[in-house]
Backbone as numpy.savetxt, mean C-alpha at the origin, in Angstrom:
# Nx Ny Nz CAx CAy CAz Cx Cy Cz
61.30 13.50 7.08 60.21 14.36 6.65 59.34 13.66 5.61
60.14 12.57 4.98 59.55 12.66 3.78 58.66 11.26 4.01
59.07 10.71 5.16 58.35 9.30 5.82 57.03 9.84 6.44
57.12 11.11 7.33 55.88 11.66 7.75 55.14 12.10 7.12
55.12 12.44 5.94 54.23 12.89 4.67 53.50 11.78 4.37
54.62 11.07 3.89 53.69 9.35 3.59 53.10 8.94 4.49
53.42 8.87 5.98 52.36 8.27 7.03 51.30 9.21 6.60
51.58 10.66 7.03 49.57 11.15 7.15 49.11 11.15 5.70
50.19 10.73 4.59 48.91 10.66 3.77 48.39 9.59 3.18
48.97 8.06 3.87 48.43 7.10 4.71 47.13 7.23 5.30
47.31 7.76 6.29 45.95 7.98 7.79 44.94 8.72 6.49
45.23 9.63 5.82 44.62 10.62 5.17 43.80 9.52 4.46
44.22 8.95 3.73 43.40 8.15 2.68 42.71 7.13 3.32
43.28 6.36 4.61 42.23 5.46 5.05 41.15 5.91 5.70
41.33 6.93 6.03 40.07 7.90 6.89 39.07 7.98 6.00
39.28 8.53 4.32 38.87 8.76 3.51 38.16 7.59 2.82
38.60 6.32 2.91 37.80 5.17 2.41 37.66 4.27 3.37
37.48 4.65 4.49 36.61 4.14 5.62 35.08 4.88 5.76
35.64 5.93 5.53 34.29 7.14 5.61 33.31 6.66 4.63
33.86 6.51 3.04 33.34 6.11 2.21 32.87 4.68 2.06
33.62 3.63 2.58 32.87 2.76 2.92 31.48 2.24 3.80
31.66 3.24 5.13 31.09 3.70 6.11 29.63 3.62 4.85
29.65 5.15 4.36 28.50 5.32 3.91 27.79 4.81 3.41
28.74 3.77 2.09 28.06 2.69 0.84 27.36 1.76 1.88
27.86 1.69 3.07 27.23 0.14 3.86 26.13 0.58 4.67
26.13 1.74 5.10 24.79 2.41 5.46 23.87 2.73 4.73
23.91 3.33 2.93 22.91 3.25 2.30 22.45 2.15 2.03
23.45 0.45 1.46 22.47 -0.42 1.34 21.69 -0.65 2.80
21.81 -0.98 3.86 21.28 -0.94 4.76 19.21 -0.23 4.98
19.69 1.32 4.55 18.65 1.72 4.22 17.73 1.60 3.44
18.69 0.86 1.99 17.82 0.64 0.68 16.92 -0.95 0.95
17.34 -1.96 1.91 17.35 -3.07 2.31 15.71 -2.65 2.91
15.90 -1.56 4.24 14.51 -1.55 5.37 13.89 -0.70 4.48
13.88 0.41 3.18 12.73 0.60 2.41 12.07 -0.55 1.90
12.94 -1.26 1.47 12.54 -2.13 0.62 11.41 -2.96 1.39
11.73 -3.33 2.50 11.25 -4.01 3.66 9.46 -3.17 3.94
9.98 -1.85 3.87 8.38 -0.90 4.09 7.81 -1.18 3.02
8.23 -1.07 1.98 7.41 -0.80 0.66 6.71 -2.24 0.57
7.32 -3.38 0.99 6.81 -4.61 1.08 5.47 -5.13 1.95
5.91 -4.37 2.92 4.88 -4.58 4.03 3.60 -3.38 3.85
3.97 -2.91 3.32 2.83 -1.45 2.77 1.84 -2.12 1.66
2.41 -2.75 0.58 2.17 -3.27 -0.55 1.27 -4.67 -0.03
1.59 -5.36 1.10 0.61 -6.31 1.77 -0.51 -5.88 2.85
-0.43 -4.75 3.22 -1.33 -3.90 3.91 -2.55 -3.24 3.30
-2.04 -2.94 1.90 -2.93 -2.69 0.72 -3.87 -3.63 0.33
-3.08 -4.65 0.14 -3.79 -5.82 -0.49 -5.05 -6.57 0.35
-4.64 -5.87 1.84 -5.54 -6.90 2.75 -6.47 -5.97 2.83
-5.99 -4.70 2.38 -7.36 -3.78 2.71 -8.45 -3.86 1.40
-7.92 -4.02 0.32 -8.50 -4.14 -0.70 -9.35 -5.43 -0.92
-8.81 -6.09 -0.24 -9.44 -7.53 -0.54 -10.87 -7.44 0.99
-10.48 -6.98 2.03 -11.22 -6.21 3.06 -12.38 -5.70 2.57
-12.13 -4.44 1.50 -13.10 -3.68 1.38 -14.12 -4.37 -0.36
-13.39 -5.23 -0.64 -13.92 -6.08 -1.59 -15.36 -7.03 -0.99
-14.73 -7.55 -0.06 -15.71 -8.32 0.55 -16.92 -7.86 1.39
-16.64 -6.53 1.78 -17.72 -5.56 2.32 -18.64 -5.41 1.04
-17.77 -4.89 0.43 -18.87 -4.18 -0.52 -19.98 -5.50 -1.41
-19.11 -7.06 -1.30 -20.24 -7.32 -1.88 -21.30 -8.20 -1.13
-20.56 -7.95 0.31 -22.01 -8.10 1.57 -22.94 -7.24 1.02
-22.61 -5.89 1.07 -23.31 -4.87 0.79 -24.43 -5.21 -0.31
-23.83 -5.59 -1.25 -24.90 -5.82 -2.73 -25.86 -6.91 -2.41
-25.08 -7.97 -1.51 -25.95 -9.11 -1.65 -27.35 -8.44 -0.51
-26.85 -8.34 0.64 -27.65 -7.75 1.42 -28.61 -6.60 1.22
-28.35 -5.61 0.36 -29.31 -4.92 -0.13 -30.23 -5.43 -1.15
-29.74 -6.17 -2.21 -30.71 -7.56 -2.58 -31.59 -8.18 -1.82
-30.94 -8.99 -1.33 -32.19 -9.51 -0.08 -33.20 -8.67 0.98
-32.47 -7.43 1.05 -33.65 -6.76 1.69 -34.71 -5.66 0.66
-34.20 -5.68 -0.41 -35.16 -4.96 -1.55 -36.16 -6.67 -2.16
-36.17 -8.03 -1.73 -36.98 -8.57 -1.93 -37.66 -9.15 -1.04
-37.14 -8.86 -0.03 -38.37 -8.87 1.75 -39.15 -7.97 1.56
-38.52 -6.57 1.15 -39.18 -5.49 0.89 -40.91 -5.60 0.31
-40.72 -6.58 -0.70 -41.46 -6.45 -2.09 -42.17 -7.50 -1.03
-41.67 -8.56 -0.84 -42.84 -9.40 -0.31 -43.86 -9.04 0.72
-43.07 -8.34 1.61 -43.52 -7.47 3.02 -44.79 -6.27 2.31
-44.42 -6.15 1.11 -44.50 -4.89 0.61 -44.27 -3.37 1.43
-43.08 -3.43 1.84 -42.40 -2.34 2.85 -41.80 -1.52 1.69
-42.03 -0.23 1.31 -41.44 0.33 0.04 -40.03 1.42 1.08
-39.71 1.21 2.56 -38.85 1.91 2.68 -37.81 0.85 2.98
-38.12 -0.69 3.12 -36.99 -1.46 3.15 -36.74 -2.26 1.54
-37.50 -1.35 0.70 -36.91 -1.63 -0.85 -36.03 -0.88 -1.09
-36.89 0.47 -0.51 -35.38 1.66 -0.76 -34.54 2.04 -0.10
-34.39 1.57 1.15 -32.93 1.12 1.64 -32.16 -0.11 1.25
-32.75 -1.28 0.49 -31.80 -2.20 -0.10 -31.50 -1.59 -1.19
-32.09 -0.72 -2.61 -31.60 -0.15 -3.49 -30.36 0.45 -2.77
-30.31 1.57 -1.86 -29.50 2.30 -1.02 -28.34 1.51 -1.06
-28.19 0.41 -0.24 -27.31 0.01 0.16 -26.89 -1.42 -0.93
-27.82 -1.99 -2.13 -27.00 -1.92 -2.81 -26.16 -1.07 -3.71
-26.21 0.13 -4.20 -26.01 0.91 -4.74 -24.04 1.42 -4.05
-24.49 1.49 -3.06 -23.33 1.94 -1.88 -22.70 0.68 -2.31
-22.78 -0.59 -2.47 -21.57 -1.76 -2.63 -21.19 -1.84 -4.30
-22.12 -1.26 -4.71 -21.40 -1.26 -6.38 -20.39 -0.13 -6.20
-20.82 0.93 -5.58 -19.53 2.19 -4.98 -18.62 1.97 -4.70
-18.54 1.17 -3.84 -17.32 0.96 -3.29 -16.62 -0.24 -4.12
-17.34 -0.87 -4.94 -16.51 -2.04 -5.61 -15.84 -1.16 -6.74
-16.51 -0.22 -7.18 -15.67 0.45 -8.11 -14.71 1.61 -7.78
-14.85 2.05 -6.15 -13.82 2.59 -5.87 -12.36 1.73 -5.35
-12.76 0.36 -5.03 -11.93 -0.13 -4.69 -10.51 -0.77 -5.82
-11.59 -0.86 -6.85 -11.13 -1.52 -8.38 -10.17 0.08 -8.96
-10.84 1.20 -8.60 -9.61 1.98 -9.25 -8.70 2.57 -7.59
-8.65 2.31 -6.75 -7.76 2.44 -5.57 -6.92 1.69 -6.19
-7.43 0.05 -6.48 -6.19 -1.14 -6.53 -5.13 -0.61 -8.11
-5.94 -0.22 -8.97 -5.24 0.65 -10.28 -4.18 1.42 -10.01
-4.54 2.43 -9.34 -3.68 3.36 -8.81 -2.35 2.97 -8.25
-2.70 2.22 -6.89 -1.68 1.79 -6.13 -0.59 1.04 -7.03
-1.07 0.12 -7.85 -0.22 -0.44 -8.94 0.69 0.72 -9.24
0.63 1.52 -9.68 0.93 2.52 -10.59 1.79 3.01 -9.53
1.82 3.70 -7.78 2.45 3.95 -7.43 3.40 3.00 -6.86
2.97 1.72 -7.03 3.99 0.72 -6.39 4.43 0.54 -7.70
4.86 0.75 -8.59 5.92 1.12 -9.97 7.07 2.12 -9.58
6.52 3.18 -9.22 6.92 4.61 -9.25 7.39 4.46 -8.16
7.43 3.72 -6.75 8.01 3.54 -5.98 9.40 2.61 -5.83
9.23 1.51 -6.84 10.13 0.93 -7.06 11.45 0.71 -7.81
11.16 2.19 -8.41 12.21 2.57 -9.59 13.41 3.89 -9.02
């Protein structure tokens, strides 16, 4: 009787830290492919930012150059569509400059 007690509580305990092992090796696992997203998210960002960096200062230059065709042409609606559309690339350079702020801030808060 007292051998069959000890076997199941044998089986009992290895069940019990198999299970528990089980789990510890499945969370790093998981903590491994976040890590993996948050990485690839964090370079997805960067290409968009650097993306929308370079738009915006097409944008400025190009609305420059067409607010001084403008003037030469003397066309006063392709002055004020280069104001326009420079105006729109200073926008977006400063939305992009506090997007990239932010994201910092949540790629902190993500990593903790």
């Amino acid at each position: 009787m007292k051998t069959t007690t000890f076997t199941i509580g044998i089986i009992i305990a290895l069940a019990v830290g198999g299970g528990i092992g089980y789990s510890s090796g499945k969370n790093i696992n998981n903590n491994s492919a976040q890590t993996k997203e948050l990485q690839d998210s964090i370079a997805m960002m960067k290409e968009q930012s650097a993306s929308i960096q370079t738009m915006a200062t097409m944008m400025k230059t190009g609305g420059s150059m067409m607010q001084e065709m403008g003037m030469e042409l003397k066309n006063d609606g392709a002055v004020s569509k280069g104001k326009d559309m420079e105006m729109m690339g200073e926008k977006y350079m400063k939305e992009n400059i506090k997007a990239s702020e932010s994201s910092g801030t949540m790629k902190n808060m993500m990593s903790k």
